[in-house]
PDB file of N, H, CA, C and O in Angstrom:
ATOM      1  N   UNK A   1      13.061  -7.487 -24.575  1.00  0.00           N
ATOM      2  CA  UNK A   1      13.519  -6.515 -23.597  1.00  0.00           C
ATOM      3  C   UNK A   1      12.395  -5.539 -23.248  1.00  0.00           C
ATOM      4  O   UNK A   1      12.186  -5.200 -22.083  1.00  0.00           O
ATOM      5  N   UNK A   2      11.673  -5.095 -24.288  1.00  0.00           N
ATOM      6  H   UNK A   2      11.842  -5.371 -25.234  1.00  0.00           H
ATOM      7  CA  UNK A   2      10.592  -4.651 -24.200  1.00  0.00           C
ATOM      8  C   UNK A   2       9.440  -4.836 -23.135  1.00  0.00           C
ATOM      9  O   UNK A   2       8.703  -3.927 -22.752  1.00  0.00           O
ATOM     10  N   UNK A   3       9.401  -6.002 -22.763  1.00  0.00           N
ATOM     11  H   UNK A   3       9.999  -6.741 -23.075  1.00  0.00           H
ATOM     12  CA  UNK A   3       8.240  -6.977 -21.565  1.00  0.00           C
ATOM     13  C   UNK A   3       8.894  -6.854 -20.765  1.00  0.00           C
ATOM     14  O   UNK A   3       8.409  -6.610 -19.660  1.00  0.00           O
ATOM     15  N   UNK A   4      10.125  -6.947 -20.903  1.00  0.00           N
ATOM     16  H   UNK A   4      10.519  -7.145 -21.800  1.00  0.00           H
ATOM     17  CA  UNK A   4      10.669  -6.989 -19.066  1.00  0.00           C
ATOM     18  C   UNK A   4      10.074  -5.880 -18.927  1.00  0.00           C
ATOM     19  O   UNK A   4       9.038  -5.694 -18.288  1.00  0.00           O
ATOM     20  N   UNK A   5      10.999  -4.716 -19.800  1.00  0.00           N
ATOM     21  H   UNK A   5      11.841  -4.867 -20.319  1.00  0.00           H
ATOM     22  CA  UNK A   5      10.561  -2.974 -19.266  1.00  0.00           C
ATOM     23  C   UNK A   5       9.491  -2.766 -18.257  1.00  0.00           C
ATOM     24  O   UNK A   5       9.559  -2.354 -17.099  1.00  0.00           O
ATOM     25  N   UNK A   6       8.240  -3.250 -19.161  1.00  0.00           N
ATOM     26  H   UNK A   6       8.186  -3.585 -20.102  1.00  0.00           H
ATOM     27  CA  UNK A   6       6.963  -2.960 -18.871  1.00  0.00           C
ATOM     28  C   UNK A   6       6.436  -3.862 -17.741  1.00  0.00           C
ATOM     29  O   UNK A   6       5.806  -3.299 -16.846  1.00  0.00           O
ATOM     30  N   UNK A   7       6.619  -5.218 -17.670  1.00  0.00           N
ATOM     31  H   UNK A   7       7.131  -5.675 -18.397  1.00  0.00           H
ATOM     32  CA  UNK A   7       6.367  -5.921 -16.619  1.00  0.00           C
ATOM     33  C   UNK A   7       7.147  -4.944 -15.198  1.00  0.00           C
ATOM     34  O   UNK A   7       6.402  -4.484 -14.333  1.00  0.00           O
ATOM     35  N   UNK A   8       8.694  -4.724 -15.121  1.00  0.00           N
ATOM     36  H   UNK A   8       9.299  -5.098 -15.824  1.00  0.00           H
ATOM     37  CA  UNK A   8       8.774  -4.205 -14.166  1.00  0.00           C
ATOM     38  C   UNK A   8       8.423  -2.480 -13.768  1.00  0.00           C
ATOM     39  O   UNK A   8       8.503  -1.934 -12.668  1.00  0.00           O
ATOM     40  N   UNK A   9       7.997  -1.866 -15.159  1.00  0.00           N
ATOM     41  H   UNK A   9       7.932  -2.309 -16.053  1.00  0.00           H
ATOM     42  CA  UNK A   9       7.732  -0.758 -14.718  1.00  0.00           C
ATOM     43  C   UNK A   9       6.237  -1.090 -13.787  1.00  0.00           C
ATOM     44  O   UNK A   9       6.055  -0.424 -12.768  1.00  0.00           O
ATOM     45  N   UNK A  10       5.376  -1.969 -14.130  1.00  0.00           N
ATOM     46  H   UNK A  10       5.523  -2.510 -14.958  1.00  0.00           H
ATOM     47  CA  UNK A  10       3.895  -2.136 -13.812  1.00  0.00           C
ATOM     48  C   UNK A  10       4.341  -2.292 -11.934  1.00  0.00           C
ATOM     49  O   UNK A  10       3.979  -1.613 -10.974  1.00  0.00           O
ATOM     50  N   UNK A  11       4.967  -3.111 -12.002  1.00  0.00           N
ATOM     51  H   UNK A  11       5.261  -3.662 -12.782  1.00  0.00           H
ATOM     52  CA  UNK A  11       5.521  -4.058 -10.304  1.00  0.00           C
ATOM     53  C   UNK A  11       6.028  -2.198  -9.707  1.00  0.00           C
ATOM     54  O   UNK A  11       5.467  -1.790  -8.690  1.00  0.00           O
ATOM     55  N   UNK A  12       6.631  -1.648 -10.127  1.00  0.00           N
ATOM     56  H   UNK A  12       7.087  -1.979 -10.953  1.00  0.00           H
ATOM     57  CA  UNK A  12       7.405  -0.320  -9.214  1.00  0.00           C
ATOM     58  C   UNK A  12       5.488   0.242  -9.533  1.00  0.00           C
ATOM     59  O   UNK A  12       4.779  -0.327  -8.704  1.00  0.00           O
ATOM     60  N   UNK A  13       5.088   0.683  -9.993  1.00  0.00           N
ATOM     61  H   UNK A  13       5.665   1.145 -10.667  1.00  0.00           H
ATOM     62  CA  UNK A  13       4.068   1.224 -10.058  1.00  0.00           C
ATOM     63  C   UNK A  13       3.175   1.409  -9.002  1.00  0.00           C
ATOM     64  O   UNK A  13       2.770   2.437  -8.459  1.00  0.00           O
ATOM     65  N   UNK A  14       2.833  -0.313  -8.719  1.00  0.00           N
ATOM     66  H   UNK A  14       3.161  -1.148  -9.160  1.00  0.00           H
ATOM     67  CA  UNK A  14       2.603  -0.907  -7.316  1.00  0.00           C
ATOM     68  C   UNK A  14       2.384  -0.142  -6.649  1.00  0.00           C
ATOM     69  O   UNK A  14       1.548   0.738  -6.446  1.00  0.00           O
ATOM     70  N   UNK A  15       4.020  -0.891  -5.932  1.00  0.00           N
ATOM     71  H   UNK A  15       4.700  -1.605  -6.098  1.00  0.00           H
ATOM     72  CA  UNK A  15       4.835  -0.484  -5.039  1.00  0.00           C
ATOM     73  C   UNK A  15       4.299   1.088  -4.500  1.00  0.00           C
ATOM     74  O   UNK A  15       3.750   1.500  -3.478  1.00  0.00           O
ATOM     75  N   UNK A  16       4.674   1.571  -5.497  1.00  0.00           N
ATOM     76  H   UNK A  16       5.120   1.237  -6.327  1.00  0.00           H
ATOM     77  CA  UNK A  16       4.950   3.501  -5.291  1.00  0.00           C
ATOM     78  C   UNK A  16       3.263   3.990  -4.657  1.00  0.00           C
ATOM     79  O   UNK A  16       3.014   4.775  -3.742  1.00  0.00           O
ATOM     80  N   UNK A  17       2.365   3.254  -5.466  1.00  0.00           N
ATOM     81  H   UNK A  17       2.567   2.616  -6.209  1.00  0.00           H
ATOM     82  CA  UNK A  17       1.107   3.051  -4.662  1.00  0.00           C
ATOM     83  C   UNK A  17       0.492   2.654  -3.786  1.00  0.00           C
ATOM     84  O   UNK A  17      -0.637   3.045  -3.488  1.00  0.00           O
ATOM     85  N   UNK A  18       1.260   1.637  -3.107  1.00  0.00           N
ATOM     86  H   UNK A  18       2.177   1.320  -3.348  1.00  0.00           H
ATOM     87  CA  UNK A  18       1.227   1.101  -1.494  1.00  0.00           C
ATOM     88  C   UNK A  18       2.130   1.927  -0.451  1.00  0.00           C
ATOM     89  O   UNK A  18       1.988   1.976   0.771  1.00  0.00           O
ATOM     90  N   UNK A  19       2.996   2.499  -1.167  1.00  0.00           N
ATOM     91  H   UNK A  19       3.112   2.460  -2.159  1.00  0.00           H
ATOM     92  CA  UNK A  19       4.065   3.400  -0.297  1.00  0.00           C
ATOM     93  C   UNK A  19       3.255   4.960   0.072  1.00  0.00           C
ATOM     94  O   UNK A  19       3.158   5.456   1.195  1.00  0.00           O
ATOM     95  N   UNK A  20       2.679   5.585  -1.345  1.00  0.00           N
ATOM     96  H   UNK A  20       2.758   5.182  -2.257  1.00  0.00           H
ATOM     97  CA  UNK A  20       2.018   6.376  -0.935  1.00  0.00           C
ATOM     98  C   UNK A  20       0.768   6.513   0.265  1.00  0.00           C
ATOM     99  O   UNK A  20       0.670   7.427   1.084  1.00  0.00           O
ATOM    100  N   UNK A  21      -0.111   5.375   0.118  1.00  0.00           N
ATOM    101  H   UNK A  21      -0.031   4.632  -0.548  1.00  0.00           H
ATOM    102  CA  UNK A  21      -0.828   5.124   1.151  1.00  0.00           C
ATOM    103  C   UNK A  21      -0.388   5.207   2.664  1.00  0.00           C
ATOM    104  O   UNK A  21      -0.659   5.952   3.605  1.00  0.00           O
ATOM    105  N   UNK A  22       0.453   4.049   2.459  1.00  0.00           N
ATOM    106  H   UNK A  22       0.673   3.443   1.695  1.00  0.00           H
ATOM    107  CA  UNK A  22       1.325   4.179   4.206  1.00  0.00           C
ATOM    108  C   UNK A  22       1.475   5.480   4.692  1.00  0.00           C
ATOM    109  O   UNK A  22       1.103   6.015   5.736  1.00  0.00           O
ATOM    110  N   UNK A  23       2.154   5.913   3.633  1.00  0.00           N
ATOM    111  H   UNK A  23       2.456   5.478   2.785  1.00  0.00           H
ATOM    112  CA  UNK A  23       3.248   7.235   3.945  1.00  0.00           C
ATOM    113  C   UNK A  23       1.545   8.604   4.522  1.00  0.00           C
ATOM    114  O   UNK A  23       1.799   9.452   5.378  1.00  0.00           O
ATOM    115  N   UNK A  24       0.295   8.554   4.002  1.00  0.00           N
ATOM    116  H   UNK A  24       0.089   7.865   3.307  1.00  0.00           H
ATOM    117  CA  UNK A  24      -0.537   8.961   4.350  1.00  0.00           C
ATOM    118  C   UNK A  24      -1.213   8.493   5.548  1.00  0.00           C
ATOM    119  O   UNK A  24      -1.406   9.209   6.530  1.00  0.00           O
ATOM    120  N   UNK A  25      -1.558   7.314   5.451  1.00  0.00           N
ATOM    121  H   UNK A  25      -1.401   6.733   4.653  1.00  0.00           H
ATOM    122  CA  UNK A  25      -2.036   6.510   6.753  1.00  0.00           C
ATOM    123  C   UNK A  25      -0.687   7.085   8.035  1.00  0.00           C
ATOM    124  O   UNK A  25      -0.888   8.036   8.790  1.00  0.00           O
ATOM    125  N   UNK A  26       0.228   6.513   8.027  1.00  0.00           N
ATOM    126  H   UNK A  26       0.391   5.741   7.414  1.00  0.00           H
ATOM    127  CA  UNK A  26       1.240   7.234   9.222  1.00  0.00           C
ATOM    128  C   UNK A  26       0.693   8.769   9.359  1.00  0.00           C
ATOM    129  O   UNK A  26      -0.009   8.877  10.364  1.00  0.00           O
ATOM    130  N   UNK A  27       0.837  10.098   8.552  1.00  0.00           N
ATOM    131  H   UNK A  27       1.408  10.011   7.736  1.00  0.00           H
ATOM    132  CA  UNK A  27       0.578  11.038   8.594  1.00  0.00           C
ATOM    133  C   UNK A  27      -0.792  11.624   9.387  1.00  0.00           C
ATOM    134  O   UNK A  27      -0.971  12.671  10.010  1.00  0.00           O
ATOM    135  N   UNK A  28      -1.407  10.834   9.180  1.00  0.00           N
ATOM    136  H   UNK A  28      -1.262   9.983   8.675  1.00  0.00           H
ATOM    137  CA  UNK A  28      -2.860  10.813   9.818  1.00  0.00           C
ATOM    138  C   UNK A  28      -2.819  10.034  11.305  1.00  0.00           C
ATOM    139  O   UNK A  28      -3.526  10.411  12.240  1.00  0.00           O
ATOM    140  N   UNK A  29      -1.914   8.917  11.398  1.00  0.00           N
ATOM    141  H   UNK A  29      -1.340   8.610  10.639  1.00  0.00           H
ATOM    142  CA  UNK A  29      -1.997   8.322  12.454  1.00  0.00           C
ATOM    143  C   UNK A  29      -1.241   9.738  13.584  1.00  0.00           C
ATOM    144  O   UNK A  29      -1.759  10.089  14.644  1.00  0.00           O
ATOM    145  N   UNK A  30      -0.177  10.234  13.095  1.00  0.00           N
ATOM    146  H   UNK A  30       0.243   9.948  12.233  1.00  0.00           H
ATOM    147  CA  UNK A  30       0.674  11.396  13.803  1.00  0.00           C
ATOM    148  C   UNK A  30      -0.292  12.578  14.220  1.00  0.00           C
ATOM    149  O   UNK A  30      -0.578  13.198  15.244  1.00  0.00           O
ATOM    150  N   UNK A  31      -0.611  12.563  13.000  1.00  0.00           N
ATOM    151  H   UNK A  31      -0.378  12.060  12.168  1.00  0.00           H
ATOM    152  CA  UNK A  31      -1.794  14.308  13.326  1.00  0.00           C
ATOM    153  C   UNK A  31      -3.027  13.401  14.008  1.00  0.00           C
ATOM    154  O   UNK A  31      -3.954  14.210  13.990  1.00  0.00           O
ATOM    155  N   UNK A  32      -3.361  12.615  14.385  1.00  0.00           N
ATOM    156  H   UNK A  32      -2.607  11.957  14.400  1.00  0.00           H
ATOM    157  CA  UNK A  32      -4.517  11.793  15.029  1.00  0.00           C
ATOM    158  C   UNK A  32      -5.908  12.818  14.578  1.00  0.00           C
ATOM    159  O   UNK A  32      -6.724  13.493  15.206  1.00  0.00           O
ATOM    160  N   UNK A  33      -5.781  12.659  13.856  1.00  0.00           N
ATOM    161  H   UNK A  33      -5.119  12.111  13.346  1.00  0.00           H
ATOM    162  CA  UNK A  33      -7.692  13.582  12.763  1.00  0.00           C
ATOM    163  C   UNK A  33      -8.860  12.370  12.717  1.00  0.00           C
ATOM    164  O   UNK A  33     -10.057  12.551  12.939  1.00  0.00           O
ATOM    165  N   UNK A  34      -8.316  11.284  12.427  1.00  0.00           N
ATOM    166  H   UNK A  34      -7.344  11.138  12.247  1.00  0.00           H
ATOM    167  CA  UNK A  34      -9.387  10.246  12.318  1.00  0.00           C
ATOM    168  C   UNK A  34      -9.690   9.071  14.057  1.00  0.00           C
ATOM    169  O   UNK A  34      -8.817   8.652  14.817  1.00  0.00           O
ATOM    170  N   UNK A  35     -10.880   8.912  14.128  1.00  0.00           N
ATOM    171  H   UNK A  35     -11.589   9.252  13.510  1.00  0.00           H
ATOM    172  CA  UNK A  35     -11.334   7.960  14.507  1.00  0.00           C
ATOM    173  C   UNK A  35      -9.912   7.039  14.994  1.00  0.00           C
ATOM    174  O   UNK A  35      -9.009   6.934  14.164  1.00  0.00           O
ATOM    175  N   UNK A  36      -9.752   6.375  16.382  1.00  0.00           N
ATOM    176  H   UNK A  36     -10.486   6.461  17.056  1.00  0.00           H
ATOM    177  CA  UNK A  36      -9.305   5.269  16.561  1.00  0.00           C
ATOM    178  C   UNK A  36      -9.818   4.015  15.946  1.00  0.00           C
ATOM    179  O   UNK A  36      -9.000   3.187  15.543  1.00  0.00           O
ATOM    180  N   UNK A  37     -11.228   3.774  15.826  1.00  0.00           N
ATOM    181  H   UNK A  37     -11.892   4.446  16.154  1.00  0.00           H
ATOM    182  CA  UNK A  37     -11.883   2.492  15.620  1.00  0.00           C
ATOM    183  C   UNK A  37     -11.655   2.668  13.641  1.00  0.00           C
ATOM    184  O   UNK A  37     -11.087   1.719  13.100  1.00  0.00           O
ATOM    185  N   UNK A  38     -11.965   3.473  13.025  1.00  0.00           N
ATOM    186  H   UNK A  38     -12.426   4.244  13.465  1.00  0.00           H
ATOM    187  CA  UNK A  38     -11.523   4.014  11.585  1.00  0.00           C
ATOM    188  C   UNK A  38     -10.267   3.504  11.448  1.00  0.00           C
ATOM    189  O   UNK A  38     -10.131   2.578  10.648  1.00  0.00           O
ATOM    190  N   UNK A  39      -9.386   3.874  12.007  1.00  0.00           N
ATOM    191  H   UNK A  39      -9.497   4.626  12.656  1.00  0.00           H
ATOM    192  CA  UNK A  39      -7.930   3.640  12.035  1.00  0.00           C
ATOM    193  C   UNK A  39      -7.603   2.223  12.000  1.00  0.00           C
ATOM    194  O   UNK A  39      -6.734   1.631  11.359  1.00  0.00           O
ATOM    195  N   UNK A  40      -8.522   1.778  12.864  1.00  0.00           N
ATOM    196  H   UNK A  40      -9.227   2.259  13.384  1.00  0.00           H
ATOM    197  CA  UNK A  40      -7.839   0.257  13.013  1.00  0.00           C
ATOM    198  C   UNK A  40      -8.517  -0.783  11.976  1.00  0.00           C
ATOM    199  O   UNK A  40      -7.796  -1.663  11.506  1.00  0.00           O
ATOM    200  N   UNK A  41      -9.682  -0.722  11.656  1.00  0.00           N
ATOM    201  H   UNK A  41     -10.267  -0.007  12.038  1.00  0.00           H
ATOM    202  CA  UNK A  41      -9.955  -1.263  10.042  1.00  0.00           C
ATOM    203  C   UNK A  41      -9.660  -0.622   8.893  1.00  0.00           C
ATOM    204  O   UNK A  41      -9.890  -1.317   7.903  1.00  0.00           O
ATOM    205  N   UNK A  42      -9.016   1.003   8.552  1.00  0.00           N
ATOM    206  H   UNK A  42      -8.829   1.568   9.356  1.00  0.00           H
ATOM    207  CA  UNK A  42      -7.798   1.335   7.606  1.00  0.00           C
ATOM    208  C   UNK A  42      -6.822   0.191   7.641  1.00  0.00           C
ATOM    209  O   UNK A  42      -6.783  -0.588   6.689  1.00  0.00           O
ATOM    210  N   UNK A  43      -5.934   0.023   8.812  1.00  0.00           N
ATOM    211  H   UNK A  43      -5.966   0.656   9.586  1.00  0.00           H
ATOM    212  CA  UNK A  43      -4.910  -0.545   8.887  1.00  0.00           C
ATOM    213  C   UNK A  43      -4.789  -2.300   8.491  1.00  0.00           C
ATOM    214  O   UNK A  43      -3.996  -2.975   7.835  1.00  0.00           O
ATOM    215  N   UNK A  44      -6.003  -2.573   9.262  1.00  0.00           N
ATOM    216  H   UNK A  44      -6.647  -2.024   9.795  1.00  0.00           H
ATOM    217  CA  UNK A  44      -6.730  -4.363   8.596  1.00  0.00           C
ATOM    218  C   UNK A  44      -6.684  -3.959   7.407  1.00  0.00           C
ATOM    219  O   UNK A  44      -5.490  -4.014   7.112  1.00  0.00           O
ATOM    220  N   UNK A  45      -7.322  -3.539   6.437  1.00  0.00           N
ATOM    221  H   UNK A  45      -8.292  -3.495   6.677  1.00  0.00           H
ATOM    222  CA  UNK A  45      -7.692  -3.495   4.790  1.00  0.00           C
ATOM    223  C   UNK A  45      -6.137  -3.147   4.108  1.00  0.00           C
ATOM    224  O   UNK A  45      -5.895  -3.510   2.957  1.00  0.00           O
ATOM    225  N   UNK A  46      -5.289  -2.536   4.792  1.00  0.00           N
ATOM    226  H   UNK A  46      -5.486  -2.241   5.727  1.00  0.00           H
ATOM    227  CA  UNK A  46      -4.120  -1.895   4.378  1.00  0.00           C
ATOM    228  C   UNK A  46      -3.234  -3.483   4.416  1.00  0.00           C
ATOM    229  O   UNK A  46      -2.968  -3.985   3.324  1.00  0.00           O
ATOM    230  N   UNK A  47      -2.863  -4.122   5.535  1.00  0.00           N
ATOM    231  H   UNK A  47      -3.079  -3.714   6.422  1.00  0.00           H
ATOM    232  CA  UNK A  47      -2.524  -5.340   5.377  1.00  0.00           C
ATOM    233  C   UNK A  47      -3.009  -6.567   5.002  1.00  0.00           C
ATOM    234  O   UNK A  47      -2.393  -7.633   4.977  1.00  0.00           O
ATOM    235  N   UNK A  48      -4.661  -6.255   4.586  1.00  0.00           N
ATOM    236  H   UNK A  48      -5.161  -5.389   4.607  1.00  0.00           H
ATOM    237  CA  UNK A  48      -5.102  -7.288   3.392  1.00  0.00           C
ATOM    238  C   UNK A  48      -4.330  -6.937   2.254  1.00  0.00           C
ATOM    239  O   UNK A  48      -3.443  -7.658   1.798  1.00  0.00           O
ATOM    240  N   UNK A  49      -4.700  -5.704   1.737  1.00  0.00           N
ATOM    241  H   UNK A  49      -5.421  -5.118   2.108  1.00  0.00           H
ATOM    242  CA  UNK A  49      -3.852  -5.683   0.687  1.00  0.00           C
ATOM    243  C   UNK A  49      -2.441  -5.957   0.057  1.00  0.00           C
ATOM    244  O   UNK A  49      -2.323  -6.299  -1.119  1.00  0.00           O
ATOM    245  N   UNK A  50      -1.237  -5.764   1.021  1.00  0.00           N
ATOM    246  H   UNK A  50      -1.333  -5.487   1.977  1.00  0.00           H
ATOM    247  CA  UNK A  50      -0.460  -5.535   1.006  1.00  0.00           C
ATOM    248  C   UNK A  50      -0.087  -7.363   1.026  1.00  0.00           C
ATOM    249  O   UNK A  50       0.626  -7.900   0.178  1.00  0.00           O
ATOM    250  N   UNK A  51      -0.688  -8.026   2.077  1.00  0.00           N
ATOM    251  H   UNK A  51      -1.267  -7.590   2.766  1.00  0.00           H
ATOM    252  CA  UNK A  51      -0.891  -9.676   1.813  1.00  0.00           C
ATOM    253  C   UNK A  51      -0.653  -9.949   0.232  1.00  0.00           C
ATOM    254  O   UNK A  51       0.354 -10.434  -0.283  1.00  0.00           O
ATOM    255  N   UNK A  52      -1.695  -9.565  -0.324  1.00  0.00           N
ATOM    256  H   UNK A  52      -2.514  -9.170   0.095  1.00  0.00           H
ATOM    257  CA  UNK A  52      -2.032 -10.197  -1.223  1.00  0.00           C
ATOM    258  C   UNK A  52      -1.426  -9.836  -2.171  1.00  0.00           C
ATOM    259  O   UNK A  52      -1.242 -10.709  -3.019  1.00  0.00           O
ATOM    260  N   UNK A  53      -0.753  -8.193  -2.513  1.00  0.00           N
ATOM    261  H   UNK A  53      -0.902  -7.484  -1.824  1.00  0.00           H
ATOM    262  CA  UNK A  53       0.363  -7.764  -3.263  1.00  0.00           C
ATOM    263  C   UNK A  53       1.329  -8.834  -3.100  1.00  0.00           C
ATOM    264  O   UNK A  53       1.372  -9.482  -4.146  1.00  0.00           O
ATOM    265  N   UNK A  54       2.161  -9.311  -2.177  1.00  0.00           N
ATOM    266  H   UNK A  54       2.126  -8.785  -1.327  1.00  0.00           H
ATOM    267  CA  UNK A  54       3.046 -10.282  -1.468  1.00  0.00           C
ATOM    268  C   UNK A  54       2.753 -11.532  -2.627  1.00  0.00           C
ATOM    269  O   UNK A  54       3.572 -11.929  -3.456  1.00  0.00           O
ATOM    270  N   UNK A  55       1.448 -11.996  -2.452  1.00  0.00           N
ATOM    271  H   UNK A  55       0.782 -11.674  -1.779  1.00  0.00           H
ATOM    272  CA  UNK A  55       1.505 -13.131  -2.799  1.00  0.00           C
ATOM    273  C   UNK A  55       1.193 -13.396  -4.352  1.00  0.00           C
ATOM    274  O   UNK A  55       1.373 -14.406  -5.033  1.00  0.00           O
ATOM    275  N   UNK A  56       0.737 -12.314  -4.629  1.00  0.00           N
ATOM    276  H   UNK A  56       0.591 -11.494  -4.076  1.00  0.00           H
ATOM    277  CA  UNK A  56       0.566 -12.146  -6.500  1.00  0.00           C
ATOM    278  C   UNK A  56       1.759 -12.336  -6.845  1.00  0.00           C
ATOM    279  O   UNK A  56       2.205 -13.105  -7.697  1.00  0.00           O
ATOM    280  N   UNK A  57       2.332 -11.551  -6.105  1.00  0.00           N
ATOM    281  H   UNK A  57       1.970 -10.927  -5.413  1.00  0.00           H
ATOM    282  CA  UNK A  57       4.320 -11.472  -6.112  1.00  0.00           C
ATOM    283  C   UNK A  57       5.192 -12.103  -6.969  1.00  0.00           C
ATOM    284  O   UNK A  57       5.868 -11.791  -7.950  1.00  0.00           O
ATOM    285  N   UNK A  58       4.921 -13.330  -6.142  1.00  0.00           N
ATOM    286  H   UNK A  58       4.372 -13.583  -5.345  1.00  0.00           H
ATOM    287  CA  UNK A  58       5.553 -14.430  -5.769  1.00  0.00           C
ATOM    288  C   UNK A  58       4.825 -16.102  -6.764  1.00  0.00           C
ATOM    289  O   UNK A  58       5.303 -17.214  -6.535  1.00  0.00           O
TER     290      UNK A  58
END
């Protein structure tokens, strides 16, 4: 019971770390402070990652 714990505490951990990002990236996209061209390879690297979270996943 122990491994589950920890296996799924690790997986929310993630998560809560890809959520935070977004939740910053949007914030920045709203207040528009950064670069358009910045923005749009943030957002590429943001859905590499998030790919590949997906597919570790799984």
């Amino acid at each position: 019971m122990k491994r589950f714990y920890y296996r799924y505490r690790h997986k929310y951990k993630i998560k809560k770390i890809v959520g935070i990002a977004l939740g910053i990236i949007g914030v920045l996209i709203i207040i528009n402070i950064i670069p358009i061209e910045f923005l749009l390879i943030l957002i590429g690297v943001v859905l590499i990652v998030m790919g590949f979270l997906i597919l570790k996943t799984r």
